[in-house]
C-alpha positions as CSV (number, residue, x, y, z in Angstrom):
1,X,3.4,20.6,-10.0
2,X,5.6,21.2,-13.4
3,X,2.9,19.1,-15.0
4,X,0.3,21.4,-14.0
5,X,2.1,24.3,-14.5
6,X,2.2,22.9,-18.6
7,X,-1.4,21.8,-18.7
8,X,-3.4,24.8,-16.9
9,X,-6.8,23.2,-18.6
10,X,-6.3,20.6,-15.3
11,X,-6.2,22.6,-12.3
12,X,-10.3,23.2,-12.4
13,X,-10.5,19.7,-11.6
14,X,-10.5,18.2,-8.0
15,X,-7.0,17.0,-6.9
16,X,-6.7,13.8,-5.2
17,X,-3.2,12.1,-4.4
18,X,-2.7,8.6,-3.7
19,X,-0.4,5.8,-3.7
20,X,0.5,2.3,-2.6
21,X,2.5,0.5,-0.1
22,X,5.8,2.5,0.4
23,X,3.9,5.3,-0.8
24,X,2.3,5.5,2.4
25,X,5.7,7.5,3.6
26,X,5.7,9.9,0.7
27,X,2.2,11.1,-0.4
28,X,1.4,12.4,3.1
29,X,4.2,14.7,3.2
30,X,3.4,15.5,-0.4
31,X,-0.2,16.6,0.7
32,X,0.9,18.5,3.5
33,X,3.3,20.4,1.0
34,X,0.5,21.0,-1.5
35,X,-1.9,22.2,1.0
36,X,0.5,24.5,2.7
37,X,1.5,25.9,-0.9
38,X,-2.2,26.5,-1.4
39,X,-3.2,27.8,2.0
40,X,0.0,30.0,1.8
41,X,0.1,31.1,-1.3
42,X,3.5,29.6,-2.2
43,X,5.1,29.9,-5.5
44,X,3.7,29.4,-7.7
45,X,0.0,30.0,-6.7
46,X,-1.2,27.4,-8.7
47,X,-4.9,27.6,-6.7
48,X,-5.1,23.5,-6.3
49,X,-9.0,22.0,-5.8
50,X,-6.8,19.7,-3.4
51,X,-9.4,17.3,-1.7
52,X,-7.7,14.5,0.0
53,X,-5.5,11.5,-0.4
54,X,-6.0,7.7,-0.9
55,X,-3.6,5.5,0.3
56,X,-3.6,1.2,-0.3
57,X,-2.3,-0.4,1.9
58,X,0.3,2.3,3.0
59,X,3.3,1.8,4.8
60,X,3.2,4.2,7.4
61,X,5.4,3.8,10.6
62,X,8.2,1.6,10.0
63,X,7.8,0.3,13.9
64,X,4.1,0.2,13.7
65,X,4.0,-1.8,10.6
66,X,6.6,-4.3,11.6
67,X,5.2,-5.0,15.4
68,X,1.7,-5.6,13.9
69,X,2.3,-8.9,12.0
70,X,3.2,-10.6,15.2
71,X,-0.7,-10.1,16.0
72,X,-2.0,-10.5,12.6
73,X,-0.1,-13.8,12.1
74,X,-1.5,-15.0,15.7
75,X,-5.0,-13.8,14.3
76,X,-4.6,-15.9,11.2
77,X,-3.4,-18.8,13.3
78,X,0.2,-18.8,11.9
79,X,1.6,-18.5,15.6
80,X,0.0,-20.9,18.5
81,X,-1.9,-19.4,21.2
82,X,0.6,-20.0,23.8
83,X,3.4,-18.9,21.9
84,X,1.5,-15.9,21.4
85,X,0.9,-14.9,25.0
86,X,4.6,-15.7,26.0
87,X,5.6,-13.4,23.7
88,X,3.9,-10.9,24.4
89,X,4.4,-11.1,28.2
90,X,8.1,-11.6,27.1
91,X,8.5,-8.8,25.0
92,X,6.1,-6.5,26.3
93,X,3.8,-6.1,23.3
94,X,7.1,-5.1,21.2
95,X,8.6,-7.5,18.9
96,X,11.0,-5.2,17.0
97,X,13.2,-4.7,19.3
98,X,13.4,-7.6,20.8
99,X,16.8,-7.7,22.0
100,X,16.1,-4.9,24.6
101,X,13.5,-7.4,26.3
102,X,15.9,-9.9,27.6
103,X,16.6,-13.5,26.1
104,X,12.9,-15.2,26.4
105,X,11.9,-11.9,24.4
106,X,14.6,-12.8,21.9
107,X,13.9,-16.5,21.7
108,X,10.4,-16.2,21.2
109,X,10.6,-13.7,18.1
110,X,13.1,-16.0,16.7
111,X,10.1,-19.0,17.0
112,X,8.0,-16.8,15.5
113,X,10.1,-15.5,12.5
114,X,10.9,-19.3,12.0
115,X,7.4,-20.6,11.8
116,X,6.1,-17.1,9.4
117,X,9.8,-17.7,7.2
118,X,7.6,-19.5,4.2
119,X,4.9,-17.3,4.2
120,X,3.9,-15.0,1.3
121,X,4.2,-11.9,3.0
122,X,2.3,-9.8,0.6
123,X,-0.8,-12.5,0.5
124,X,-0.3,-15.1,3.3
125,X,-2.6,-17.6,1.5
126,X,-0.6,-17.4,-2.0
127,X,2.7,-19.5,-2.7
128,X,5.8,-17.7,-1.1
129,X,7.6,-17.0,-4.3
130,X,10.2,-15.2,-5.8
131,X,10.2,-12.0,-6.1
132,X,12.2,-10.7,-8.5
133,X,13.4,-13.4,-11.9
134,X,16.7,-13.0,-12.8
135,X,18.0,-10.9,-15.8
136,X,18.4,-14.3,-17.9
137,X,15.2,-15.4,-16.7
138,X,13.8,-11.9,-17.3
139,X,15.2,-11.8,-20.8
140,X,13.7,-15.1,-22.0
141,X,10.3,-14.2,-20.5
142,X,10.4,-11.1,-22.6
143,X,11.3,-12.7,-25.6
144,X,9.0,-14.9,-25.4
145,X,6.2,-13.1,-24.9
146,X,7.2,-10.3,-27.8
147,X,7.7,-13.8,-30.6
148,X,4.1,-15.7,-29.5
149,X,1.8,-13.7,-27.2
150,X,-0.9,-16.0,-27.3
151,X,1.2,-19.0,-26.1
152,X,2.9,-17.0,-23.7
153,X,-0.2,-15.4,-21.9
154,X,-1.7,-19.1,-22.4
155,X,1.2,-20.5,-19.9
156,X,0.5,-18.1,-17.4
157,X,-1.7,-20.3,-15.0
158,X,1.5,-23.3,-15.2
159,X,4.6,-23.3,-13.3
160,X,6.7,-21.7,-12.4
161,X,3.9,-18.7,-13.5
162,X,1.3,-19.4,-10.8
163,X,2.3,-16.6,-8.4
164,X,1.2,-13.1,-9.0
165,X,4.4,-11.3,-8.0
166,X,5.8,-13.1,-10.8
167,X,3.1,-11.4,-13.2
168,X,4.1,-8.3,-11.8
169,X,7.1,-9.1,-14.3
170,X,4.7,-8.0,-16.9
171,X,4.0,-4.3,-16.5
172,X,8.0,-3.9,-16.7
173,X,7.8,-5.6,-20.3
174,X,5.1,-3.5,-21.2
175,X,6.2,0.1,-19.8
176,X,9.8,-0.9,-21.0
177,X,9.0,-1.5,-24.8
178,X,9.7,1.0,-27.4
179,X,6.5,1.8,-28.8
180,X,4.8,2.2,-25.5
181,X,7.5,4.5,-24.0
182,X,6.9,6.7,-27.2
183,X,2.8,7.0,-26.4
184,X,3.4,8.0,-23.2
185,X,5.5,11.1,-24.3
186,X,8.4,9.3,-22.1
187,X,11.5,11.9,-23.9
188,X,14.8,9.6,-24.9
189,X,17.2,10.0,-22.2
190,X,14.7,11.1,-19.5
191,X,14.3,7.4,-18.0
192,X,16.6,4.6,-18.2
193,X,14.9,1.1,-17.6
194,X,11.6,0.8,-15.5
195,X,11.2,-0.9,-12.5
196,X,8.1,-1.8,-10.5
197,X,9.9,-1.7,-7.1
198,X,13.0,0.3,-7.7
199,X,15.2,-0.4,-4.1
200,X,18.8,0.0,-5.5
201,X,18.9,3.4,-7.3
202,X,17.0,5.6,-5.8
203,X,18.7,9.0,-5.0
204,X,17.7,10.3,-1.2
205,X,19.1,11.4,1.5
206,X,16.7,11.6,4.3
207,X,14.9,8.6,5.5
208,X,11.7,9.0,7.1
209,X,10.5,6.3,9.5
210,X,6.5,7.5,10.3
211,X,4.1,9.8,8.7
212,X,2.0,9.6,11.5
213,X,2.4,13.3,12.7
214,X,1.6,14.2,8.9
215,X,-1.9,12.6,8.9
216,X,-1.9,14.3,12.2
217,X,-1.5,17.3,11.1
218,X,-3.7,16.6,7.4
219,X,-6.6,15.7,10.3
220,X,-6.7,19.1,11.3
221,X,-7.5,20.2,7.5
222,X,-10.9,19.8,5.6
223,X,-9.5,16.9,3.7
224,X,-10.7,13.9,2.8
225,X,-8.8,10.3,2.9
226,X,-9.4,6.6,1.9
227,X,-7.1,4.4,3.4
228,X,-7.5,0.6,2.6
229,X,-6.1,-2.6,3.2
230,X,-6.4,-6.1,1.9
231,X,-7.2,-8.3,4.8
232,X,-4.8,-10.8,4.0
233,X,-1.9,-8.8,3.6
234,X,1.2,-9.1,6.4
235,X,3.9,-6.3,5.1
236,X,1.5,-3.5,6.0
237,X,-1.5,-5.3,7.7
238,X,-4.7,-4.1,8.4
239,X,-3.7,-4.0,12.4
240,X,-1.2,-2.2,12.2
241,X,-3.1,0.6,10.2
242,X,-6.0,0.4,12.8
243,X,-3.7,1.4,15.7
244,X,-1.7,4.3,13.6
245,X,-5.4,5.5,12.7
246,X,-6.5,4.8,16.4
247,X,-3.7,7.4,17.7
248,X,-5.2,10.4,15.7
249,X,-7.9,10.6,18.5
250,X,-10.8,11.1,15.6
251,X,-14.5,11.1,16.5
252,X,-16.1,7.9,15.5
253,X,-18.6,8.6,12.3
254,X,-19.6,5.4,11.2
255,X,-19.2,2.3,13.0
256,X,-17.4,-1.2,11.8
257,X,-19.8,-2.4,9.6
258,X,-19.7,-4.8,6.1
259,X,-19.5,-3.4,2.9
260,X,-20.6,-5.0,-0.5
261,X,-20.5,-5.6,-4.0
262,X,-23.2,-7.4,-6.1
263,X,-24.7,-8.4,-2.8
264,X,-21.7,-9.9,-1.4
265,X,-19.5,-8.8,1.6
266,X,-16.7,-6.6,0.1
267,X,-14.7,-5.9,3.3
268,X,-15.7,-4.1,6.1
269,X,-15.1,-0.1,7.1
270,X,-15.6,2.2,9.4
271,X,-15.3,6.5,8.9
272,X,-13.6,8.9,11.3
273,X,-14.4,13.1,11.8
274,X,-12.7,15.6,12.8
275,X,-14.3,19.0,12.0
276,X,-14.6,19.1,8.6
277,X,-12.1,16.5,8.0
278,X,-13.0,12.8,7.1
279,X,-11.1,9.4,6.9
280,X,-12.9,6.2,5.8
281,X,-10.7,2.7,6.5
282,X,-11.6,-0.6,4.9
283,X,-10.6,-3.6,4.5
284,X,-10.6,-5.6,1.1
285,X,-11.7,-8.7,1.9
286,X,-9.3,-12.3,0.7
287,X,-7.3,-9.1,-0.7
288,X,-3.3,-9.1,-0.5
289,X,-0.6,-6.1,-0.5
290,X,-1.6,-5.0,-4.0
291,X,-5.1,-4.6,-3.3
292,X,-6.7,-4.0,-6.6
293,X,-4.7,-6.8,-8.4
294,X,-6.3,-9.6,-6.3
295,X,-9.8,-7.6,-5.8
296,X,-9.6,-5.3,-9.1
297,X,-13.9,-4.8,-8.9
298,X,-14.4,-4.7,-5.4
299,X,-11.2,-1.7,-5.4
300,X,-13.1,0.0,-8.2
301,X,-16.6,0.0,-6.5
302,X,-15.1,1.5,-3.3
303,X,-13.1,4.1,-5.1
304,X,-16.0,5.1,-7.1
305,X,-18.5,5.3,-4.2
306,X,-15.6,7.7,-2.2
307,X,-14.7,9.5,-4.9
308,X,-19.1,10.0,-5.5
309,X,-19.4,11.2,-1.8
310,X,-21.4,7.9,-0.9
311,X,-21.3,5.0,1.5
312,X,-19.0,2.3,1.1
């Protein structure tokens, strides 16, 4: 909002927010606050073009998310059949809180845990890596790639730098580094050092567990929203965001069908309606949690159709 308020030139433009992952808890809440403040005239009035949301991935209901890689691992044969259906008769479809089911319930979510404990959970087909390097590691990494570029983005593709995640370690070198801090207008002072998944430092105090009853609410608006999901990811699978989007009672617009790029199948979506609001799902197909950076076309050709007003 401050940023608008200092560049006015902007706020003729259509507004779109989105996010990733975690972001699925905040950016609804921030829609609905925007889209009050402009049916409401809040202060200040800024007259926002708001037009939806886009959301990756998104977590979205802390219980939703977590009960739904039981049956995405069973889908992706990671769990047997029969351990499956015992489960689930065991624990009554919910295997979060297991304990309140009675030992069998508890035994057989253990089993499972056990048998998904080496899986990558942001790309099930990837090597389960580490996330995070340590500072020493982090340090020599960096040095490294600031004295011989070339050699260091030539080692990329050998051990131990043949998991993603561990590329990830990248965009902190880069938005970290002096000179690119300085052309993006970052003031000294303003931001210590940048992290791609900050968990330790954040300043809250209000934890929100589901958004559900904001995209609720956002489907009574005339809003748009994208939400997608790489098919292969586990943290915020595509199941669990077909039931949360399943609960919001929309009409059916356009059945589950494929969707393509250069002639080959992309994913598949379907779109929702409500009045004059709209919500197209997809699925990224072979993609993992961070969508674009295992499917960077495929992402760029589905945002660019929505964004155009056409078919995925």
């Amino acid at each position: 909002m401050q940023w608008l308020i200092q560049h006015p030139e902007f706020l003729e433009n259509n507004l779109y927010i989105g996010g990733q992952s975690y972001s699925g808890i905040p950016v609804p809440m921030v829609v609905q606050h925007l889209y009050d403040n402009r049916e409401g005239g809040g202060s200040p009035p800024l007259n926002l073009k708001l037009r939806g949301y886009v959301l990756g991935n998104p977590i979205t209901d802390i219980h939703i998310d977590r009960n739904a890689r039981i049956p995405f691992a069973h889908g992706f044969a990671l769990i047997s059949n029969r351990l499956y259906q015992s489960a689930k008769a065991n624990c009554n479809g919910d295997y979060v809180n297991a304990n309140a089911s009675g030992q069998q319930c508890e035994l057989n979510v253990i089993k499972m845990e056990e048998l998904l404990r080496h899986i990558n959970s942001e790309h099930i087909l990837e090597p389960s890596c580490r996330v995070n390097l340590t500072r020493g590691e982090n340090s020599t990494l960096q040095r490294s790639l600031m004295e011989n570029p070339t050699e260091f983005l030539s080692r990329l593709g050998e051990t131990p730098y043949y998991c993603l995640n561990e590329m990830f370690l990248l965009s902190e070198i880069w938005a970290n580094d002096r000179d690119v801090r300085e052309a993006l207008h970052v003031r000294e002072g303003t931001k210590g050092q940048w992290k791609r998944c900050n968990r330790t430092t954040l300043a809250f105090t209000k934890v929100v567990n589901s958004t559900v009853a904001y995209h609720r609410n956002l489907s009574m608006t005339g809003l748009r929203a994208l939400i997608f999901s790489g098919d292969h990811d586990m943290i915020a699978s595509y199941v669990g965001t077909q039931q949360w989007i399943n609960s919001l009672n929309l009409t059916l617009d356009d059945d589950w069908r494929a969707w393509y790029t250069d002639g080959q199948v992309s994913g598949y979506t379907e779109s929702y309606i409500n009045g004059d609001f709209a919500l197209t799902h997809a699925t990224v197909k072979g993609a993992g949690h961070v969508t674009a950076a295992y499917k960077p076309k495929q992402c760029y050709a589905m945002a660019k159709r929505w964004f155009a007003y056409y078919q995925l």
